[in-house]
C-alpha positions as CSV (number, residue, x, y, z in Angstrom):
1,X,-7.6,158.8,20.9
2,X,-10.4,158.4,18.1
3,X,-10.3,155.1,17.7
4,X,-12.9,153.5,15.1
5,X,-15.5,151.5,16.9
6,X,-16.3,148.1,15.1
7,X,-19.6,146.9,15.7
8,X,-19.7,143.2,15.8
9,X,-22.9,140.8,15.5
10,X,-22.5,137.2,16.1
11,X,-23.8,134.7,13.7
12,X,-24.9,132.0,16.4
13,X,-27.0,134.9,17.9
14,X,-28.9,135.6,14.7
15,X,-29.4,132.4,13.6
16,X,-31.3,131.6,17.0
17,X,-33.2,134.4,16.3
18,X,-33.8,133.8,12.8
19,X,-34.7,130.0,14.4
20,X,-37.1,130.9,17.1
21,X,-38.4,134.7,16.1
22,X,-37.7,134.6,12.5
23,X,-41.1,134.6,11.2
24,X,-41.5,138.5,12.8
25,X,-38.0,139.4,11.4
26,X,-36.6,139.7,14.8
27,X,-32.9,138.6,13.3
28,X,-33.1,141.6,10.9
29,X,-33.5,144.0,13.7
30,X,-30.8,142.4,15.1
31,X,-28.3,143.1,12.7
32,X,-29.4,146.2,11.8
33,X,-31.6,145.8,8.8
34,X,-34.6,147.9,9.6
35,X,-36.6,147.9,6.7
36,X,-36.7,143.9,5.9
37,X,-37.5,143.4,9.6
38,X,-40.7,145.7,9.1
39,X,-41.7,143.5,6.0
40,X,-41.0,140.7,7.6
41,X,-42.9,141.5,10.8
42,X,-46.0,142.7,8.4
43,X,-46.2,140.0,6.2
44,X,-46.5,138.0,8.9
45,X,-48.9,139.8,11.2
46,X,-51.3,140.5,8.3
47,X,-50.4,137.2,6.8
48,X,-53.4,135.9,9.5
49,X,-55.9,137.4,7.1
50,X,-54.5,135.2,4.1
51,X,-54.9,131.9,5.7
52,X,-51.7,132.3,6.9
53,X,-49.5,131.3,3.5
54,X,-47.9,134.8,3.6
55,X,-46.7,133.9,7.5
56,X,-45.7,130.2,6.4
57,X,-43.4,131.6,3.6
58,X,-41.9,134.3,6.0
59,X,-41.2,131.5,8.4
60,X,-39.5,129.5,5.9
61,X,-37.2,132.6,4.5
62,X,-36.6,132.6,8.2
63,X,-35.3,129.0,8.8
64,X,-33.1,129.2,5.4
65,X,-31.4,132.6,6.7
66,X,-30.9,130.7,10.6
67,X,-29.6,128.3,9.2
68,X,-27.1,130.0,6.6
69,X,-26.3,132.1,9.6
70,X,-25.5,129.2,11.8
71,X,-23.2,127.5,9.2
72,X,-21.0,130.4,8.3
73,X,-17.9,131.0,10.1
74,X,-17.8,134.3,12.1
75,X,-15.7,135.8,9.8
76,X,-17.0,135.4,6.6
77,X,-20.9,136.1,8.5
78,X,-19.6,139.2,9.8
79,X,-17.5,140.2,6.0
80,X,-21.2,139.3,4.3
81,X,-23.6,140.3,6.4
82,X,-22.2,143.0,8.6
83,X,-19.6,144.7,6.4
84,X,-21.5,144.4,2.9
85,X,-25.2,144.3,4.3
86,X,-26.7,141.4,2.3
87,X,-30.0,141.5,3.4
88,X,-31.7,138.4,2.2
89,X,-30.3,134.9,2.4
């Protein structure tokens, strides 16, 4: 009985993520993308020492992805962003 597990993420869940913790990359984590959610989650926490441009960019890559997430139909989010990891937008 080895039966293939298939790990599904739901698009509604990462795109309120991306919406509401977006700016430290919380949505990355979610879906399994460590490394962007580190840069993410830099950027913006040493973004406080650049006047906070660096965190208002983050923030905004953040919205664009929550809301690409929250458009997509769960099979073509979970084909793009699961199966082929596409990271950014």
């Amino acid at each position: 009985m080895n039966k293939k597990t298939v790990e599904t993420k739901s698009n509604i869940a990462a795109g309120l993520l991306a919406l509401f913790l977006g700016g430290l990359g919380i949505h990355k984590f979610y879906l399994g993308y460590t490394t962007p959610g580190i840069v993410m989650l830099l950027v913006s926490l040493f973004g406080v020492i650049l006047l906070f441009i660096p965190t208002f960019v983050i923030g905004v890559i953040a919205f664009i992805e929550a809301i690409l997430y929250l458009t997509k139909n769960p099979e073509d989010f979970h084909s793009e962003y699961v199966e082929n990891e596409k990271h950014w937008f």
